[in-house]
C-alpha positions as semicolon CSV with decimal commas, in nm:
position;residue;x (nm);y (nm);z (nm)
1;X;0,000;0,000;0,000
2;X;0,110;0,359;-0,069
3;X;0,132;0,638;0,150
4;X;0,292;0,960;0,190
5;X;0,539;0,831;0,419
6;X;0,665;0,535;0,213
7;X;0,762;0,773;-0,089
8;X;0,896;1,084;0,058
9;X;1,097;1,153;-0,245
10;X;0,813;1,111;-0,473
11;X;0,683;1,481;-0,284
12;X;1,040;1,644;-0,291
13;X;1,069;1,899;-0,585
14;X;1,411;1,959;-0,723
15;X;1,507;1,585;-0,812
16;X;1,691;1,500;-1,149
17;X;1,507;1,216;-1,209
18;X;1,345;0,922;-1,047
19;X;1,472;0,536;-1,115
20;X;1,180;0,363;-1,208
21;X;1,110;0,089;-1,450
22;X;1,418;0,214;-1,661
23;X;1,455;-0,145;-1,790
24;X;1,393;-0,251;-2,144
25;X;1,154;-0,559;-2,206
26;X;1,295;-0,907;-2,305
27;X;1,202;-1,000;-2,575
28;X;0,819;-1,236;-2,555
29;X;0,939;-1,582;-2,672
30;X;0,665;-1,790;-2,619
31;X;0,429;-1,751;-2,893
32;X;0,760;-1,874;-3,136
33;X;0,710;-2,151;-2,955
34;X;0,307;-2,242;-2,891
35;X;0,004;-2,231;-3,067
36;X;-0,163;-1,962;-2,825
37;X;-0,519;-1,997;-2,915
38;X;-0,854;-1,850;-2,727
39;X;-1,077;-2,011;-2,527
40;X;-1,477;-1,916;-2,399
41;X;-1,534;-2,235;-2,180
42;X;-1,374;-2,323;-1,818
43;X;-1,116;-2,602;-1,966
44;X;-1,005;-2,722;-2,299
45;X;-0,997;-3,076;-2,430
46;X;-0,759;-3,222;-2,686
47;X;-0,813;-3,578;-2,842
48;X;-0,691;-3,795;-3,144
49;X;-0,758;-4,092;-3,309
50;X;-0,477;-4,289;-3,449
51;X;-0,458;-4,348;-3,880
52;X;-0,319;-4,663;-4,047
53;X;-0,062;-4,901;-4,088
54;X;0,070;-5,011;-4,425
55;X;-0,168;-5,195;-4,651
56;X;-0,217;-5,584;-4,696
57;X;-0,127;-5,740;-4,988
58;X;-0,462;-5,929;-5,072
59;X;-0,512;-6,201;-5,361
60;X;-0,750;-6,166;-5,657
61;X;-1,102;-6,200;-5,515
62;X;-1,008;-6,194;-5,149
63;X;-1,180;-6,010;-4,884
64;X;-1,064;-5,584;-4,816
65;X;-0,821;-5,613;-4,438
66;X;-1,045;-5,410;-4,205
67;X;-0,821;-5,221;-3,953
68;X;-0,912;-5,031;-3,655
69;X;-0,779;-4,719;-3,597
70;X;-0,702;-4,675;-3,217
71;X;-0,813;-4,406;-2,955
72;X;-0,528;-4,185;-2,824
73;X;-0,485;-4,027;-2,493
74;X;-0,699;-3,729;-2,394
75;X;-0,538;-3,397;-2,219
76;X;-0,747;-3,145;-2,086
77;X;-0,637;-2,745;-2,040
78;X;-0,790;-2,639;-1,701
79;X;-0,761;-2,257;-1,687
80;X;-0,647;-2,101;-1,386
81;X;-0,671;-1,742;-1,282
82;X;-0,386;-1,525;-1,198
83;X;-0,414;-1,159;-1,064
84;X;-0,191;-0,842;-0,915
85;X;-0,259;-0,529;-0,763
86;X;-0,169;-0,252;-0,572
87;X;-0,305;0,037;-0,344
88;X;-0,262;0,421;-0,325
89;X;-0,351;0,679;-0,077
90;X;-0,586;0,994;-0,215
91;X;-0,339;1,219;-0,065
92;X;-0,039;1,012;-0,234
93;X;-0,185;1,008;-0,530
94;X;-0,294;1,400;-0,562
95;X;0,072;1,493;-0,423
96;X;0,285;1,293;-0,667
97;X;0,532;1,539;-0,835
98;X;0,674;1,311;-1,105
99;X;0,352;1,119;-1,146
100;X;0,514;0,782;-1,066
101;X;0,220;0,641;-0,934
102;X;0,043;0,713;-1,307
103;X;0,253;0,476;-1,439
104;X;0,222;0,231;-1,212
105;X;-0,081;0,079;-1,390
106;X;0,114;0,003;-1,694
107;X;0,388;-0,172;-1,487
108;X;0,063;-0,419;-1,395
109;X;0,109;-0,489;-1,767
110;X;0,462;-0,514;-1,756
111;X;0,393;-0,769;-1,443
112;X;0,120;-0,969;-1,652
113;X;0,379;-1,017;-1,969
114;X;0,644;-1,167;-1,760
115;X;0,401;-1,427;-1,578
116;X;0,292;-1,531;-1,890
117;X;0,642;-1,606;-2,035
118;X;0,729;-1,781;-1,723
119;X;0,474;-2,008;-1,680
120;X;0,523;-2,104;-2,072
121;X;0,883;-2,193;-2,003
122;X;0,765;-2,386;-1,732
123;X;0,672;-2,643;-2,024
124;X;1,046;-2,669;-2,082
125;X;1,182;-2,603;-1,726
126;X;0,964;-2,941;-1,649
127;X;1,016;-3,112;-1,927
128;X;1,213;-3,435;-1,765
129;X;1,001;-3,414;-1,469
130;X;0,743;-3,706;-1,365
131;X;0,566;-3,445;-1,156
132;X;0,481;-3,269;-1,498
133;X;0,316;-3,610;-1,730
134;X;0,106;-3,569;-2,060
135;X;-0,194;-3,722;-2,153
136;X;0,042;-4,090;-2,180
137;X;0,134;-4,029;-1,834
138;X;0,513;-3,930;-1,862
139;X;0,660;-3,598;-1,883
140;X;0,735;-3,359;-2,238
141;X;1,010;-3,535;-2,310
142;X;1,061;-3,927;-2,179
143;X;1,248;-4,274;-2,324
144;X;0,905;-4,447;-2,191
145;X;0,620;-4,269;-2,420
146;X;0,377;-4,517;-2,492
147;X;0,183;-4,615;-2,812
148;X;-0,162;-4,630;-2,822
149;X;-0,146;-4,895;-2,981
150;X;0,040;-5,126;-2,762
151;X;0,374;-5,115;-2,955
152;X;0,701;-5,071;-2,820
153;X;0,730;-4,723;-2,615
154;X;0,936;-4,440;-2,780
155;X;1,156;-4,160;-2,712
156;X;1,221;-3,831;-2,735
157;X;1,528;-3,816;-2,552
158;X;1,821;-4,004;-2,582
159;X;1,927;-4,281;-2,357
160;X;2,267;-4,050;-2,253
161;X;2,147;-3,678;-2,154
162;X;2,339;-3,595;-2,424
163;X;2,562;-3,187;-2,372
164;X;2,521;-2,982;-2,683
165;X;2,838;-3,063;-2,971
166;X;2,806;-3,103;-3,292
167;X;2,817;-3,472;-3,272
168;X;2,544;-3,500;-3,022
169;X;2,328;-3,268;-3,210
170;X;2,312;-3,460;-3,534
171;X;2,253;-3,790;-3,287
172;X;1,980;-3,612;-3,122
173;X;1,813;-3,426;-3,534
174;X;1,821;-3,843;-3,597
175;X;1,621;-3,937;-3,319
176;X;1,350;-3,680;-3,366
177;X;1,342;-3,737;-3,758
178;X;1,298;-4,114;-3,633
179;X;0,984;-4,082;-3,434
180;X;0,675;-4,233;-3,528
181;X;0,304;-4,247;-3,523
182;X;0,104;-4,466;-3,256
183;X;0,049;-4,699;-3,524
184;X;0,408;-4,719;-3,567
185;X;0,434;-4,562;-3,909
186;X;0,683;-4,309;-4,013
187;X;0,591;-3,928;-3,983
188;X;0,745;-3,624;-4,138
189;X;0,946;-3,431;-3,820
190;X;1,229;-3,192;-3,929
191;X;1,376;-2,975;-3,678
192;X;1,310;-2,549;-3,738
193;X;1,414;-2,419;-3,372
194;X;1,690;-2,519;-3,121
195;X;1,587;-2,441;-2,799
196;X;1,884;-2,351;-2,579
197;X;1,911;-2,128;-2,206
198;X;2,161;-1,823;-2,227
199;X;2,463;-1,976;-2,140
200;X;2,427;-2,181;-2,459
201;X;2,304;-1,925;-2,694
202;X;2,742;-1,884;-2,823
203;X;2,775;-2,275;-2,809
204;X;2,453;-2,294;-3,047
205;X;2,482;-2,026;-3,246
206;X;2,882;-2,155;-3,348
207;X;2,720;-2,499;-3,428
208;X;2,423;-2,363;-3,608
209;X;2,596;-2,108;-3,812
210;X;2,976;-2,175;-3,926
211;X;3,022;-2,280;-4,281
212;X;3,301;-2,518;-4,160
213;X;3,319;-2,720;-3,943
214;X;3,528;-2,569;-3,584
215;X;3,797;-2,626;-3,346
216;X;3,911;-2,924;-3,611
217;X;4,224;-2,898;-3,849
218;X;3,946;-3,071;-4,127
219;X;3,836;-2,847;-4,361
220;X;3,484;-3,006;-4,389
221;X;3,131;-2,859;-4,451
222;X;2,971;-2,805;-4,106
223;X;2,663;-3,044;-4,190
224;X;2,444;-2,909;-3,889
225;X;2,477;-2,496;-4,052
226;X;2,305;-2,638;-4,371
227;X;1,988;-2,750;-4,160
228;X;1,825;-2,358;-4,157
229;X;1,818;-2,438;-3,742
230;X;1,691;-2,099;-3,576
231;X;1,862;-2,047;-3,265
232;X;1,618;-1,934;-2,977
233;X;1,823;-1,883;-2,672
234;X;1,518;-1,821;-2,368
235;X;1,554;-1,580;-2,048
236;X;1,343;-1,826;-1,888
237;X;1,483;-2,121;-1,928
238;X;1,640;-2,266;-1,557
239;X;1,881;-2,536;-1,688
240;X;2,174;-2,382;-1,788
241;X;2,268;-2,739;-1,992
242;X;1,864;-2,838;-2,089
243;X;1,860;-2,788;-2,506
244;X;1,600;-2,896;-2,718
245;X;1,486;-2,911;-3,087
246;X;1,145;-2,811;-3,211
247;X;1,003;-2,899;-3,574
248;X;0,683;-2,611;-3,489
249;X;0,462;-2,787;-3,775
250;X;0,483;-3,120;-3,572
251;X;0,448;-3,010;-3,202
252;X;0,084;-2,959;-3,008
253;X;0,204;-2,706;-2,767
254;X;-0,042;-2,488;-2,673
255;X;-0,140;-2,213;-2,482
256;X;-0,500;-2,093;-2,420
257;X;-0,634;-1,768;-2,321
258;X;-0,927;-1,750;-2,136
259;X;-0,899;-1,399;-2,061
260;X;-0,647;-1,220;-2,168
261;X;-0,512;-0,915;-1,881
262;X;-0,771;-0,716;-1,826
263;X;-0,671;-0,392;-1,631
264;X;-0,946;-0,234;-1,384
265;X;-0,950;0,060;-1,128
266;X;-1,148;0,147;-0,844
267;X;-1,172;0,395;-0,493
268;X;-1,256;0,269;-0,144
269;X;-1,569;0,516;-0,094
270;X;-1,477;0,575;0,286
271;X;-1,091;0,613;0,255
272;X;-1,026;0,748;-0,067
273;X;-0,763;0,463;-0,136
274;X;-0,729;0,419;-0,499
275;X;-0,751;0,058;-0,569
276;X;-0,580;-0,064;-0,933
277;X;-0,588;-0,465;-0,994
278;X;-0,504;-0,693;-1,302
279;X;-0,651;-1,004;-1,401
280;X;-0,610;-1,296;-1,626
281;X;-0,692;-1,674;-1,689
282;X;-0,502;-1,884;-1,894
283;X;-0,404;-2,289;-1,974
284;X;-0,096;-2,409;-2,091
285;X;0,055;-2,766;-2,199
286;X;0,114;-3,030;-2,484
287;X;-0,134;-3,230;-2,668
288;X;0,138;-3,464;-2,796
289;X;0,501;-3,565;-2,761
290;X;0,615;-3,550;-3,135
291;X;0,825;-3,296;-3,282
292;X;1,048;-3,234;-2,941
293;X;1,333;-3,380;-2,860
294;X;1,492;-3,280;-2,534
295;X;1,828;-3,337;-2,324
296;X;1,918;-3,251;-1,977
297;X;2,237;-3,166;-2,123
298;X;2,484;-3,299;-1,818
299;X;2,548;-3,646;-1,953
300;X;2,409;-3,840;-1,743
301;X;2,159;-4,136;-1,799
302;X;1,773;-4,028;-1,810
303;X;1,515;-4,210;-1,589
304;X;1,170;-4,065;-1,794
């Protein structure tokens, strides 16, 4: 709450200039990375249905192969509600000099942006976490996804946590172009984005971009700076070592607004207090594995 005697030099004419909110804005990564998408009901619910295998060869005059297609796992989007506010005295407000306090409403703004990008890197900052599972019951990314279909389970992380190299990022581009459908048929996934925290952003840019290949006395094409990977190097990203690559038209993550931040302003009738408050509602999570592949980075050996 603020009164008079919390911002004396808010009062005080004469000052050069008051620090406040002199920062510039990172830069919003998250809708690079999910489908954001609206929402007018209390949840959202994602389903599939499976397709085909290959065809049966079947003799002249024989009987059409009747295949089932299989049910996939649900995953609902519950949205939750997320607010902020803050309190001013009438006096403070009509004795502000430098009109801090006017701009205090578009800090709420400010506030609301960063929550948002937090909680969407949350889908990455749990990623190898059980406490975090899909609609298949493991988390993002896991060597135990299962098929709906009862086939073997897949992965979309390798069996060492492989650190980011060049060699380890042409094993990992294999694995994801590897994955397949739950009826165990090949699909079309082709890396667009690696995914990497700050204190990767040099390591991946090097691998991503040289013509040749570095730190080697060969003077051979650098293979992985012919794949067109865009380099997205995330604030909010916790793992300094986590790295992961994205093929966009493959993966289902999503983020839903329910209601998007919605700024509002009132006065307590008896005190005068001018009351300011922020409010939004949103979901956010991944229909399906595919088109991710993830590593912890440390090289160590994965238990999801």
């Amino acid at each position: 709450m603020a009164f008079k005697s919390n911002f004396g030099d808010l009062l005080e004419p004469g000052l050069r200039e008051i620090y406040d909110a002199r920062y510039a804005e990172i830069l919003s990564i998250f809708p690079q990375l999910l489908t954001v998408n609206s929402s007018t009901k209390q949840s959202e619910k994602d389903s599939a249905i499976s397709g085909f295998g290959y065809f049966d060869e079947t003799s002249e005059g024989a009987s059409v192969v009747y295949e089932d297609p299989v049910q996939m796992y649900d995953v609902t989007y519950t949205h939750k509600k997320y607010t902020k506010g803050f309190k001013v005295s009438e006096e403070m407000y009509d004795d502000d000099l430098y009109r801090i306090i006017n701009r205090k409403p578009g800090q709420l703004a400010i506030a609301a942006k960063r929550t948002a990008e937090y909680h969407a890197a949350g889908l990455f900052n749990n990623a190898f976490s059980n406490s975090y599972p899909g609609g298949d019951g493991h988390p993002l990314c896991s060597i135990y996804h299962h098929r709906s279909d009862g086939g073997t389970d897949q992965m979309n992380k390798a069996a060492q946590d492989l650190a980011l190299s060049d060699a380890n990022l042409n094993t990992n581009i294999l694995l994801l172009e590897g994955q397949l459908d739950d009826k165990g048929m090949k699909i079309a996934t082709e890396a667009n984005i690696l995914l990497v925290p700050r204190a990767l952003k040099k390591t991946a840019t090097v691998l991503t971009q040289s013509d040749k290949l570095t730190q080697t006395a060969y003077n051979d094409v650098n293979y992985s700076g012919t794949l067109g990977l865009k380099v997205v190097a995330w604030h909010y990203l916790t793992s300094t070592t986590a790295w992961f690559l994205i093929d966009t038209s493959v993966a289902l993550l999503n983020w839903f607004w329910r209601k998007q931040p919605a700024f509002a302003q009132d006065n307590a009738f008896d005190t005068g207090m001018a009351l300011f408050k922020t409010s939004m509602r949103f979901s956010k999570g991944f229909s399906d594995w595919r088109g991710i592949f993830g590593s912890v980075g440390d090289n160590g050996t994965p238990s999801v």
